[in-house]
C-alpha positions as CSV (number, residue, x, y, z in Angstrom):
1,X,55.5,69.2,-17.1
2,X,54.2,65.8,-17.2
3,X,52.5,63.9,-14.6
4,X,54.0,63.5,-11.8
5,X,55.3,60.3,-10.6
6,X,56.9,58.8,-7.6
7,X,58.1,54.9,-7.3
8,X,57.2,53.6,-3.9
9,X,59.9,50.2,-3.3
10,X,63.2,49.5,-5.4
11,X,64.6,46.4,-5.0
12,X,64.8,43.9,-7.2
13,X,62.3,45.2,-9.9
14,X,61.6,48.5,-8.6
15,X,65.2,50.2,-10.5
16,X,64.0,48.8,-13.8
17,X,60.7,51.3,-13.4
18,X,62.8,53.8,-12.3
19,X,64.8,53.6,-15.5
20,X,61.5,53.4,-17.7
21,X,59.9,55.9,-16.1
22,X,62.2,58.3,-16.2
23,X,62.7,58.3,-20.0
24,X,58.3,58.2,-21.0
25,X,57.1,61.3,-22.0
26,X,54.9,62.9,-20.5
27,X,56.0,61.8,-17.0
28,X,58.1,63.8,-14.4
29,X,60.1,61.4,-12.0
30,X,60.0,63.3,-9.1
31,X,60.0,61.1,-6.0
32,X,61.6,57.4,-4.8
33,X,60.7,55.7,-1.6
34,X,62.9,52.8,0.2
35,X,63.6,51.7,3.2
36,X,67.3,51.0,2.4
37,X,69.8,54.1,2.4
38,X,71.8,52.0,0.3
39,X,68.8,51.4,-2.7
40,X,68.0,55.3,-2.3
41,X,71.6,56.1,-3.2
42,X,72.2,54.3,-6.1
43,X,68.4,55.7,-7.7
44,X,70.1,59.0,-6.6
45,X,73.2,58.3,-8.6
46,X,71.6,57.0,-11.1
47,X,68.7,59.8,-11.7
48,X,70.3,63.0,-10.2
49,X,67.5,65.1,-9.5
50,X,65.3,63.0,-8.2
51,X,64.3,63.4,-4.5
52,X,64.6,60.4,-2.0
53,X,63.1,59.5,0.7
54,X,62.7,56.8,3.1
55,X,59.1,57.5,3.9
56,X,55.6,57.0,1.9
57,X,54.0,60.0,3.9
58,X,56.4,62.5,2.1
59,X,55.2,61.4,-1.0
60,X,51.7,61.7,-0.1
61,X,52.0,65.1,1.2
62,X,53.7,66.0,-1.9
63,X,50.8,67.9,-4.2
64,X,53.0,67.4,-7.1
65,X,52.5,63.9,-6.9
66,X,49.9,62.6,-9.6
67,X,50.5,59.3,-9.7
68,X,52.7,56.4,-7.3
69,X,54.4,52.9,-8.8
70,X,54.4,50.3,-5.8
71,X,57.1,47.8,-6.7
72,X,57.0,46.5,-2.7
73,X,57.0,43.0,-1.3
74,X,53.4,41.1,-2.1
75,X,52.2,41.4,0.9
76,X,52.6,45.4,1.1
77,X,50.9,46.1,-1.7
78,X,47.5,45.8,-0.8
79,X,47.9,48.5,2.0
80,X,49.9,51.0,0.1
81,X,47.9,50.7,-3.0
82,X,44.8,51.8,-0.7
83,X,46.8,54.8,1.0
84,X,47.7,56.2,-2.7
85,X,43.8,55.7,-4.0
86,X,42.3,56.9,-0.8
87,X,44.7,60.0,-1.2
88,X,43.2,60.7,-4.8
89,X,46.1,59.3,-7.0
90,X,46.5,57.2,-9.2
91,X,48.4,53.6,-8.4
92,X,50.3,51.2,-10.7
93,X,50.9,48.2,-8.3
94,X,53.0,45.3,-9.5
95,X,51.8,42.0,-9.5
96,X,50.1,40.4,-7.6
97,X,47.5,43.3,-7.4
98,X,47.0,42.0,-3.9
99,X,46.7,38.6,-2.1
100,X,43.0,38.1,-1.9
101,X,40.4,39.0,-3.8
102,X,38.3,40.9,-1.5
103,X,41.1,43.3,-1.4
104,X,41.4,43.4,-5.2
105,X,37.7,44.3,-5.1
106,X,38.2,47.0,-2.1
107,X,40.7,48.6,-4.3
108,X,39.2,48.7,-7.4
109,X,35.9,50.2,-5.5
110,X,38.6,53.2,-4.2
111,X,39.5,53.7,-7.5
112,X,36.3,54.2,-9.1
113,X,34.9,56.1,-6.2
114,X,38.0,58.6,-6.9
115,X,38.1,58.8,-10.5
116,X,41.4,57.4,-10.4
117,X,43.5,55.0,-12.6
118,X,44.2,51.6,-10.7
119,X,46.5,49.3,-13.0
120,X,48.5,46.2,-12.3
121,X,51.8,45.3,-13.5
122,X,51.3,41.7,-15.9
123,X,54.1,43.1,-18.0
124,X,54.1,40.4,-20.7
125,X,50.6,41.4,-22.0
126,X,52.4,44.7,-23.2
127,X,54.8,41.9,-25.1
128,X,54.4,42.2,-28.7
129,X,55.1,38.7,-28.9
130,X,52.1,38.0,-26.2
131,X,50.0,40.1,-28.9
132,X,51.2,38.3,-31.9
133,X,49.5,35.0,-30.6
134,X,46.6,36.6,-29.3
135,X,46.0,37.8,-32.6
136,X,46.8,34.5,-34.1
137,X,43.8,33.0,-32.3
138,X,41.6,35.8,-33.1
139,X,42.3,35.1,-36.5
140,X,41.2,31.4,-36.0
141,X,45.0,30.6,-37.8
142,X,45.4,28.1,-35.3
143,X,41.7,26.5,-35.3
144,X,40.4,25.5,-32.4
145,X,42.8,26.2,-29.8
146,X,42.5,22.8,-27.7
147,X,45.4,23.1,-24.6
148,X,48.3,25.7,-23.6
149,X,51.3,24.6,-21.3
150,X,53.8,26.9,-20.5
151,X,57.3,26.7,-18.3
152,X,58.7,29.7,-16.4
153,X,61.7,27.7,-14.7
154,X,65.1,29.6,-13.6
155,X,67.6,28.6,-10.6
156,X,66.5,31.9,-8.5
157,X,65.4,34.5,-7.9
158,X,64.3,32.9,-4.5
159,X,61.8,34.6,-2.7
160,X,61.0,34.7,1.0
161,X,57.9,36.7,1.0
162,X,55.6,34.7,-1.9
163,X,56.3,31.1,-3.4
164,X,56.8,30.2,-6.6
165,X,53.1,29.9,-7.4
166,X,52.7,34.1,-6.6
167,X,55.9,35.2,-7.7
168,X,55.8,33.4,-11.2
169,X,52.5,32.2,-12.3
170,X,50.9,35.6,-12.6
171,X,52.4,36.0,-16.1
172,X,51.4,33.0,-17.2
173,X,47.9,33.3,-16.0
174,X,47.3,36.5,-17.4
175,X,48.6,35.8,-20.7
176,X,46.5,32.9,-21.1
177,X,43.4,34.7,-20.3
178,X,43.9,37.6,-22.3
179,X,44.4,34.3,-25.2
180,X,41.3,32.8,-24.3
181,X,39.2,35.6,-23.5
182,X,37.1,34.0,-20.7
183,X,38.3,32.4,-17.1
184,X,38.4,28.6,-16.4
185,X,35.8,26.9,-13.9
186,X,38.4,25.2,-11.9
187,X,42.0,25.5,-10.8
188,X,44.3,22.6,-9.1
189,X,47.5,23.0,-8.0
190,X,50.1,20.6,-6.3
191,X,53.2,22.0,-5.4
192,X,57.1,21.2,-3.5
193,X,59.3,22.5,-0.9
194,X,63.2,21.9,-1.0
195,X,64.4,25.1,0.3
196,X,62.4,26.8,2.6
197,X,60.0,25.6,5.3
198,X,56.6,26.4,4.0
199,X,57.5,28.1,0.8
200,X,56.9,26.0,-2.7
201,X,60.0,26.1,-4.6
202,X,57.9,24.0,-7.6
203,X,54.4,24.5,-8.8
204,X,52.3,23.0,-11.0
205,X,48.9,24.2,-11.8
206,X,46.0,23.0,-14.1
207,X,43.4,25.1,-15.3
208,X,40.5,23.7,-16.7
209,X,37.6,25.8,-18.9
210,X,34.0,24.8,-19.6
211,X,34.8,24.3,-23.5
212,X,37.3,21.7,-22.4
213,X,40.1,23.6,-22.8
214,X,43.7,23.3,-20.2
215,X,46.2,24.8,-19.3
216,X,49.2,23.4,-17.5
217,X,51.5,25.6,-16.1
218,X,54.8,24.4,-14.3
219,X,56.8,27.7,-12.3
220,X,60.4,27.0,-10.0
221,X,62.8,29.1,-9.1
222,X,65.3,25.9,-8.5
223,X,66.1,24.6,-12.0
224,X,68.9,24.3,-14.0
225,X,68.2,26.8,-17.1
226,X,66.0,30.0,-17.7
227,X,63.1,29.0,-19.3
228,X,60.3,31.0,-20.3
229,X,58.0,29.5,-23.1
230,X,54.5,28.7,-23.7
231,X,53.0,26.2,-26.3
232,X,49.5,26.7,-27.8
233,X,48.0,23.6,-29.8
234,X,45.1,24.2,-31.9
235,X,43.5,22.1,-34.7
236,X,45.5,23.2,-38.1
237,X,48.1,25.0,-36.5
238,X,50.0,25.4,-33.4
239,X,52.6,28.0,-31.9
240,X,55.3,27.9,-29.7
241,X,56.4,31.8,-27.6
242,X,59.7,31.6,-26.2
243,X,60.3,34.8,-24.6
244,X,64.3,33.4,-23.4
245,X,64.7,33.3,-27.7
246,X,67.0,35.8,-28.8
247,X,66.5,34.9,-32.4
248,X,62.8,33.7,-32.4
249,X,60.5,34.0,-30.2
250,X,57.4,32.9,-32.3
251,X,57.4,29.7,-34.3
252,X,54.1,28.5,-35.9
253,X,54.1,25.0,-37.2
254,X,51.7,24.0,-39.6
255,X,51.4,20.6,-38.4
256,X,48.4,18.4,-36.7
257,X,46.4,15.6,-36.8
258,X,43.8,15.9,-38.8
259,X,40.6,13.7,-37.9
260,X,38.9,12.7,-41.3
261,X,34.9,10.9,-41.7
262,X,35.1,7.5,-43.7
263,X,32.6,6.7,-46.0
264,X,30.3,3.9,-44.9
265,X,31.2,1.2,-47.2
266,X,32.2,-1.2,-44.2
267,X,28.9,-0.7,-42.3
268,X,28.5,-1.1,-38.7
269,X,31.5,-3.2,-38.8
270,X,34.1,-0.7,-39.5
271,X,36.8,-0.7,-36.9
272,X,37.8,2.9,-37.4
273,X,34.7,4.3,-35.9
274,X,33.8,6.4,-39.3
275,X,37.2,8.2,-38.7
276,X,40.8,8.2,-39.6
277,X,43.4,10.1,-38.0
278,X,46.0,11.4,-40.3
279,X,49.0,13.0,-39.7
280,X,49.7,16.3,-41.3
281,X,52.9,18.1,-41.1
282,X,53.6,21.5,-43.2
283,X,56.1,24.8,-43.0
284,X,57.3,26.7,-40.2
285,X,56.8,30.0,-39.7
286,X,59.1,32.3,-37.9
287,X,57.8,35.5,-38.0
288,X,59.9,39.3,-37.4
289,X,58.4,40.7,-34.2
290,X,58.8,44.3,-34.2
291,X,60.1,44.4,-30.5
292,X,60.1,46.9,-27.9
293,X,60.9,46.4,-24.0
294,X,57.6,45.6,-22.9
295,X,58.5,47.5,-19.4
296,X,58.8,50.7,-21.6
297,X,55.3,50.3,-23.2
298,X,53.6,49.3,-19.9
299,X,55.1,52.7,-18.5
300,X,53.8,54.6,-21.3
301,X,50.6,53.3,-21.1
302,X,50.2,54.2,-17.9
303,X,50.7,57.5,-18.0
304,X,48.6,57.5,-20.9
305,X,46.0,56.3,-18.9
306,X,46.5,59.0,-16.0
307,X,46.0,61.5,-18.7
308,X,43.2,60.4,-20.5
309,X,41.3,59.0,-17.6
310,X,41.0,55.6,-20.0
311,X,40.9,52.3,-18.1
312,X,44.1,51.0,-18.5
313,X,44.2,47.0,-20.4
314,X,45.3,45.9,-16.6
315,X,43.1,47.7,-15.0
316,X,41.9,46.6,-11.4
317,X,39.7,43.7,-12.9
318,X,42.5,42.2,-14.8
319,X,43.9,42.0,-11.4
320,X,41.3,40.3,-9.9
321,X,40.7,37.7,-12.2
322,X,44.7,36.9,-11.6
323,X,44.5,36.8,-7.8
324,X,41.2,34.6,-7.9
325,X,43.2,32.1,-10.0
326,X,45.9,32.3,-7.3
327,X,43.8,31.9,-4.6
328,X,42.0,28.6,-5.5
329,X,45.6,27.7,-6.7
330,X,46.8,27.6,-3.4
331,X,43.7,26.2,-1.8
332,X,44.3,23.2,-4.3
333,X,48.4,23.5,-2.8
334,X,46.6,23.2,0.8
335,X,44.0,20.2,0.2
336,X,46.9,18.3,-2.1
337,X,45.8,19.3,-5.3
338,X,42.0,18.6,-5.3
339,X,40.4,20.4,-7.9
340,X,38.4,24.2,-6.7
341,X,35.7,25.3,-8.6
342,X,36.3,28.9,-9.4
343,X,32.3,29.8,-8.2
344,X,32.7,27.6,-4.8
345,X,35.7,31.2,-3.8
346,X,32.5,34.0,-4.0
């Protein structure tokens, strides 16, 4: 027997969990919660065995119940998250962790006062691809890594519940921190309607870090292709991710512009300023990513983590970090896209 497991919400991405779930070892699928009779029936045709229920007591009063997945609208997930820690299980809650940081912080404090896993589901950090770069930059391959953009664009999945900004951006704002290893010191955000009253159907949001880095990241759920790539420019090298790829997802070009010191044979009259810039332009690189549905390993290592008791690489605090980000992003959306300093939210 593994640890047992129950998915709390499956909609849209909840079935996908389901499905991983219930083929990681050391995991026993034993309960799934919904709402819909019509969602609880196809999990049940689907995973014969599996017990269904429309309420999230039954799986709290279940004592076989180690652990709960909460794939439920945004704005459920703070509350339900709390019930399952406060109960003395563990919780993997999918992104957003919750939608403001003072619950993030509530719930991480549950967790630790319970000796219990808390972990969030960023899925693309547990993309090979995602770890590929990060190791790139690690390396210092790239040089000095000076801006990331990235596009996550698709014509729906519209949301009613969350805009664009929370339904998309947290991928991109987790994978650029776990790149960058630090958080920026301010966030702006400006952002569009078309659709529905209220609800930004287009975001774009700049964030800005105290070595000068950016990042510029454009989400919308009303555009004409799937698009889900980020560019990373550094000083020798830079590197392009396309998740959408089917044939490569990393290319690394080995090109730049290289900024070289002039000797001073012109004197205080030389119109370059002491430098040249020089254009540089080499191979490119399109390395074999040894790929495995990222879904899959996020399971796993969850589990893994409810067994070992190890913080898990999303824990809690990853979370936080995210939802901060989000919050002065949609402040910025709120005063037109003024700039928020990160420190001007505690």
């Amino acid at each position: 027997m593994g640890i047992g497991t129950a998915v709390v919400g499956v909609g849209y991405w909840g079935p996908n969990l389901v499905r991983n779930l219930a083929s990681t070892e050391d995991c026993d699928l034993l309960m799934v919660c919904d709402r819909d009779a019509a969602r609880r029936e196809s999990v049940g045709r689907q995973h014969p065995g599996v017990q269904l229920t429309d309420s999230v007591d039954d799986v709290l009063s279940d004592s076989r119940v180690d652990a709960v997945v909460v794939s439920t609208p945004a704005d459920t997930h703070y509350e339900l998250a709390l019930r399952v820690l406060e109960s003395g299980r563990s919780v993997f809650v999918e992104k957003p962790l919750a939608r403001t940081s003072k619950e993030c912080e509530r719930l991480i404090a549950e967790a630790e006062k319970r000796g219990v896993q808390l972990m969030v589901g960023h899925t693309f950090e547990f993309n090979a691809a995602v770890e590929y770069v990060e190791n790139l930059i690690e390396a210092r391959e790239l040089g000095q890594v000076y801006y990331i953009y990235s596009q996550r664009l698709n014509l729906g999945v519209v949301r009613h519940d969350v805009n664009a900004l929370w339904n998309l951006a947290p991928h991109d704002i987790s994978i650029a921190l776990r790149w960058l290893k630090r958080d920026p010191v301010r966030v702006a955000a400006r952002g569009y309607t078309y659709l529905q009253a209220g609800v930004e159907d287009v975001v774009y949001v700049d964030l800005e870090f105290a070595d000068g880095v950016a990042v510029h990241i454009h989400v919308s759920w009303l555009d004409p292709g799937k698009v889900r790539r980020m560019t990373v420019v550094g000083s020798r090298k830079m590197v392009v991710y396309d998740d959408a790829s089917t044939e490569g997802k990393i290319q690394v070009f080995d090109k730049g512009i290289d900024r070289e010191q002039l000797d001073d044979s012109l004197g205080e009259f030389d119109s370059f300023g002491k430098f040249q810039l020089t254009q540089r332009a080499g191979d490119v690189l399109i390395p074999k990513i040894d790929f495995v549905e990222p879904l899959k390993r996020e399971c796993s290592h969850f589990v893994e983590s409810v067994l070992s008791g190890k913080r898990p690489l999303t824990d809690g605090r990853n979370g936080l970090k995210v939802v901060r980000i989000l919050e002065a992003a949609t402040r910025s959306l709120q005063g037109g896209g003024v700039a928020i300093e990160l420190d001007d939210l505690d």
